[in-house]
VEXTORMI-173824 format. One line per field, with one value per residue (C-alpha): residue number from 1; residue in three letters; x, y, z. Coordinates in nm, 3 decimals. Layout:
BEGIN
num = (NUM, ...)
residu = (Ala, ...)
px = (X, ...)
py = (Y, ...)
pz = (Z, ...)
//
This chain:
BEGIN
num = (1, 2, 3, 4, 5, 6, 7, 8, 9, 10, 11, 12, 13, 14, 15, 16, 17, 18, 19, 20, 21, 22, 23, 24, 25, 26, 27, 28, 29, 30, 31, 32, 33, 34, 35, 36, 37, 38, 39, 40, 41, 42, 43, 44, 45, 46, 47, 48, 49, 50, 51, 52, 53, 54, 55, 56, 57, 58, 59, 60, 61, 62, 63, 64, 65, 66, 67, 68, 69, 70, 71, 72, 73, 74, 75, 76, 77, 78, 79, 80, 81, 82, 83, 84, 85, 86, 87, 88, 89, 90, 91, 92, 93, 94, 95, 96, 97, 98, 99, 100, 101, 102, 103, 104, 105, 106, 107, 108, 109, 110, 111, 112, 113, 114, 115, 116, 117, 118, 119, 120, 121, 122, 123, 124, 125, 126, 127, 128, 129, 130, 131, 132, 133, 134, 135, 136, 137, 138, 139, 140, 141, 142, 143, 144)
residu = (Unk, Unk, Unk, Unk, Unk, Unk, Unk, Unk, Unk, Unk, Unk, Unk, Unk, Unk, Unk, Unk, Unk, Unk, Unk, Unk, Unk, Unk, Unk, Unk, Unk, Unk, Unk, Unk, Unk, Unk, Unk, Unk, Unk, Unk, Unk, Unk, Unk, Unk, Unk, Unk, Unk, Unk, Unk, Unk, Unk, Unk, Unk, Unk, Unk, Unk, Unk, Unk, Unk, Unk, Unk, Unk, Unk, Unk, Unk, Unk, Unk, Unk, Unk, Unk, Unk, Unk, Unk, Unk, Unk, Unk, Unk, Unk, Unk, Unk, Unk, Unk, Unk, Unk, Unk, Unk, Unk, Unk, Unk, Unk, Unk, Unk, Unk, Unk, Unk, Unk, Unk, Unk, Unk, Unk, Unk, Unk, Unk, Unk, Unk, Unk, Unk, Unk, Unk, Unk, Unk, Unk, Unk, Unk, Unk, Unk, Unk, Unk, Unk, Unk, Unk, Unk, Unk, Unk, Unk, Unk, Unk, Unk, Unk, Unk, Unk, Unk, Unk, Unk, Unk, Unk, Unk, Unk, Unk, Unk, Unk, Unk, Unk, Unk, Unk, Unk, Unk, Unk, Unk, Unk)
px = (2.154, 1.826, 1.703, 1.841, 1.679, 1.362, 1.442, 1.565, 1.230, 0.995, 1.196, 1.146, 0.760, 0.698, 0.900, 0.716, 0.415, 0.499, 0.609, 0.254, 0.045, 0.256, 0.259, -0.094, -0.179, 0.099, -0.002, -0.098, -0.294, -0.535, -0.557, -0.685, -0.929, -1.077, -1.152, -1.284, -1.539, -1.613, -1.693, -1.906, -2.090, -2.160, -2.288, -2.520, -2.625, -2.729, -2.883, -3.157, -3.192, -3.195, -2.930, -2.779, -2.571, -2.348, -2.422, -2.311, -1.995, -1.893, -2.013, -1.791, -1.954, -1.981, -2.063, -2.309, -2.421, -2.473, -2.794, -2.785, -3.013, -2.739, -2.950, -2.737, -2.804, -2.599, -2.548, -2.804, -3.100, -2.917, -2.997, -3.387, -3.437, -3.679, -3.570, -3.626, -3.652, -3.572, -3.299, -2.959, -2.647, -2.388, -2.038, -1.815, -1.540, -1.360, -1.063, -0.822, -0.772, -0.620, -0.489, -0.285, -0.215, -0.546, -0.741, -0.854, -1.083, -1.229, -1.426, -1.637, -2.017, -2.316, -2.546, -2.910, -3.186, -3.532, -3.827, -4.030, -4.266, -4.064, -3.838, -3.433, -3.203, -3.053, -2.697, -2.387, -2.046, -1.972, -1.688, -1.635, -1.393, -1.283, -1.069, -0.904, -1.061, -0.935, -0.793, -1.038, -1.220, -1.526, -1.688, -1.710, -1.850, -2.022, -2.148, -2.235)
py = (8.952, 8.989, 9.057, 8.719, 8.528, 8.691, 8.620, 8.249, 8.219, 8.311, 8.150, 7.784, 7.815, 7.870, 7.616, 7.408, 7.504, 7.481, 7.091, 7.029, 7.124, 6.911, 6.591, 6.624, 6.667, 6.416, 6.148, 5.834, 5.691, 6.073, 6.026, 5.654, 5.742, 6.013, 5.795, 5.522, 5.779, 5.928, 5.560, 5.496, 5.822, 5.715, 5.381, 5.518, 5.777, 5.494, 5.325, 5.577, 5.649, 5.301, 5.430, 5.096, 5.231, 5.353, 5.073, 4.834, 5.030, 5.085, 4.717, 4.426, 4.128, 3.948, 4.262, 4.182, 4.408, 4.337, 4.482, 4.592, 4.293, 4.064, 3.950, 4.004, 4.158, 4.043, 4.218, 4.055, 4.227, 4.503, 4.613, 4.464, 4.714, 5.035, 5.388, 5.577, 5.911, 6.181, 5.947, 6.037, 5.903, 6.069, 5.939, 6.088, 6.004, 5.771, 5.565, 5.397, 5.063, 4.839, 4.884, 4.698, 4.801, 4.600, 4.649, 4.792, 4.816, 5.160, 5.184, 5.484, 5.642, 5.684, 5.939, 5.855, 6.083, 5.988, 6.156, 6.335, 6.115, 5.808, 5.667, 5.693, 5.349, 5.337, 5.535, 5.384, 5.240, 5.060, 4.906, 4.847, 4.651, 4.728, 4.549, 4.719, 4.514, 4.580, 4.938, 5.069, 5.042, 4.844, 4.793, 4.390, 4.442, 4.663, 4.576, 4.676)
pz = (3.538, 3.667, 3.286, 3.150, 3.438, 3.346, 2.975, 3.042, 3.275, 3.030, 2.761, 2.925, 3.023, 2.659, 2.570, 2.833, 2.671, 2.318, 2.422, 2.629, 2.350, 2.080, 2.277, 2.352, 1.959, 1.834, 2.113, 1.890, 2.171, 2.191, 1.804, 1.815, 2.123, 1.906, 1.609, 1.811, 1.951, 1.667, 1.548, 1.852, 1.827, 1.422, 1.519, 1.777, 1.563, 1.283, 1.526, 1.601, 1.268, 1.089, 0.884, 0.710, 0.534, 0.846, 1.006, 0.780, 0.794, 1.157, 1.295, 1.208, 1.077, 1.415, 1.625, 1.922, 2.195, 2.528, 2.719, 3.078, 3.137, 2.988, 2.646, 2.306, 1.996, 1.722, 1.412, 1.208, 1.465, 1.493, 1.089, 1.135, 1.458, 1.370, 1.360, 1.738, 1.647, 1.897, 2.124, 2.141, 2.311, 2.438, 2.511, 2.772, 2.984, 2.759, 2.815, 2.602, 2.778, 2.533, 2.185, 1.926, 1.561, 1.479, 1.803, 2.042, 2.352, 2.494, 2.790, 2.846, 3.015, 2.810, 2.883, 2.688, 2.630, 2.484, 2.254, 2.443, 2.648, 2.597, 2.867, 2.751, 2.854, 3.113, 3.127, 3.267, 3.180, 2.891, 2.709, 2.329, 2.115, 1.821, 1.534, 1.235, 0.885, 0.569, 0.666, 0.884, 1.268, 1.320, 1.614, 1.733, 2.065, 2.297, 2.647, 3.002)
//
């Protein structure tokens, strides 16, 4: 008795287990938050290095950006800005706070660094929309 209680034991906890890590793989709304993220980290990426190309891809045609200080930059500015080598952002701590087949809205901290001897932006908390065009994510907003 004591062996099948052992055996019916173990037998659940991996079963347990087995369930945990499929749900957490399967879960649509993991999958979505990972390729918004990976989005975000593309377009920030671009950013620093005036990469057009990938920008032109990840921000919809009416993107703008909202600055800690509350002035925009629209899309349009956002392709005439120079390269800033050496700056990186980091996102962590993301949460999926809305989504719809077509859209969604994710709200996560940045963490900036800067070129050596130049002063990063400011870090905080930020929140992006995004819409689903023609088959794929774009990012329409981003703001403080």
């Amino acid at each position: 008795m004591k062996k099948l209680t052992l055996l019916l034991a173990l037998t659940l906890s991996l079963c347990a287990c087995g369930t945990s890590n499929l749900t957490s793989s399967s879960d649509p709304n993991q999958a979505l938050l990972s390729e918004l993220i990976r989005l975000t980290d593309r377009f920030f990426a671009s950013s620093y290095s005036s990469d057009r190309t990938a920008q032109n891809e990840v921000m919809a045609n009416d993107f703008v950006m909202t600055l800690t200080n509350g002035r925009t930059i629209d899309r349009s500015r956002m392709l005439t800005l120079p390269s800033r080598p050496g700056f990186t952002t980091t996102v962590t701590n993301p949460q999926l706070v809305s989504s719809t087949p077509d859209s969604a809205t994710v709200s996560y901290t940045e963490v900036n660094g800067a070129a050596s001897g130049s002063q990063p932006a400011p870090s905080g908390r930020l929140a992006a929309s995004y819409a689903r065009r023609d088959g794929r994510w774009q990012i329409t907003s981003i703001g403080y």
